[in-house]
N, C-alpha and C positions, 0 to 999 in steps of 0.2 A: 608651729601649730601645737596647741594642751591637745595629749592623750589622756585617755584616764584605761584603767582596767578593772575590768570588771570582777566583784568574787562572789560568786554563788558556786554552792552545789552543781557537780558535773550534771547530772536529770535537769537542770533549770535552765542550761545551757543546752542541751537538745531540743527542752522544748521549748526555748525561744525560736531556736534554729528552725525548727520542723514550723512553730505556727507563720513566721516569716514568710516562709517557701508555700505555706499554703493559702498565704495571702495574698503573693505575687502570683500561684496558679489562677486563683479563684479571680483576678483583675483580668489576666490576660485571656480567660475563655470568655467572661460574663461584660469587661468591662464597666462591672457595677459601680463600684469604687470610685471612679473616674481618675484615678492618679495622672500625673500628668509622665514625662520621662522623667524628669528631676526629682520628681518620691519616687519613680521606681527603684532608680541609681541609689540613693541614700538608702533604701530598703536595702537593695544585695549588698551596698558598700559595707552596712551594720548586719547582716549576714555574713558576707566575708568575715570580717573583723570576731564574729561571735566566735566561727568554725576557728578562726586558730587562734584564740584564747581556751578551747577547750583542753583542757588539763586533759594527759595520755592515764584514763585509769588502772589503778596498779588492781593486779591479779590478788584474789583473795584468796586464801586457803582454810581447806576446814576438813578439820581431821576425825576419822569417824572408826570406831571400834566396834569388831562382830566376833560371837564366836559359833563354835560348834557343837559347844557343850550341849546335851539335852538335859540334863539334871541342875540346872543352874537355875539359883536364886533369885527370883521376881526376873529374870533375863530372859529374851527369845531369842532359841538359836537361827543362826544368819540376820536377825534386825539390824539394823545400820543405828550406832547410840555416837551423837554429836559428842567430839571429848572436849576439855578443860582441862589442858595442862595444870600439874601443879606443882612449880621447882620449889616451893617450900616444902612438901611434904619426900623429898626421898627421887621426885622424877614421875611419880604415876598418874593418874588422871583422875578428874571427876567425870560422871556420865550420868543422866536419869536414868534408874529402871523404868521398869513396866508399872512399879505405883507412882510415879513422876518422883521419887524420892531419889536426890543426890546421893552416889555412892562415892565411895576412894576407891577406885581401881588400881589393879599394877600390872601390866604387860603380862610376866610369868607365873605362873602359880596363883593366880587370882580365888581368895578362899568366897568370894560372891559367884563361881563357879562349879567350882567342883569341894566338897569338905575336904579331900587330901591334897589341895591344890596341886590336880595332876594336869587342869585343862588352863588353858592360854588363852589372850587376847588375839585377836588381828587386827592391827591397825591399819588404816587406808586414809590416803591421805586423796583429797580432790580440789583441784587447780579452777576459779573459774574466774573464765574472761572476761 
């Protein structure tokens, strides 16, 4: 027997899966449809088949810097500012201030902080599933 596999986007794959299953609900309360057994069977068998070609989605991470500086430039202390690593520049980040304008940050001593760069980043990092 040809197989073939399918590639779309993991989302196009749910929601084939999810309208399937709402098709075979929607038959077996209403019997609108009239499917016989033989389109039901080929529905869950292309059902089955969808579920386990869905790709296992990998965890994303996104890394977010705050500080507690109150005197800091265009920055609110405790706001959560999405980073942009930057290994050409040294290791530090980019992040929007508070006027959407891209800065160069550095972990320690950050002079968009404090002028005697005495105050720090915190970095936090969030996993989602």
């Amino acid at each position: 027997m040809q197989t073939a596999k399918l590639k779309l986007p993991v989302k196009k794959f749910h929601q084939i899966n999810k309208l399937l299953g709402e098709i075979l609900d929607f038959e077996s309360e209403n019997c609108a449809l009239n499917l016989d057994y033989v389109h039901t069977e080929i529905i869950e068998d292309f059902r089955y088949e969808i579920k386990m070609q869905i790709p296992e989605e990998k965890p994303t991470e996104t890394t977010y810097a705050f500080t507690t500086a109150v005197d800091a430039h265009q920055v609110t202390p405790l706001k959560l500012y999405e980073v942009r690593r930057c290994t050409d520049h040294g290791g530090g980040f980019l992040i929007k201030n508070d006027r959407r304008s891209e800065v160069y940050c550095i972990e320690t001593g950050c002079s968009h902080l404090s002028s005697d760069q005495s105050e720090n980043w915190n970095l936090i990092t969030v996993t989602n599933k």
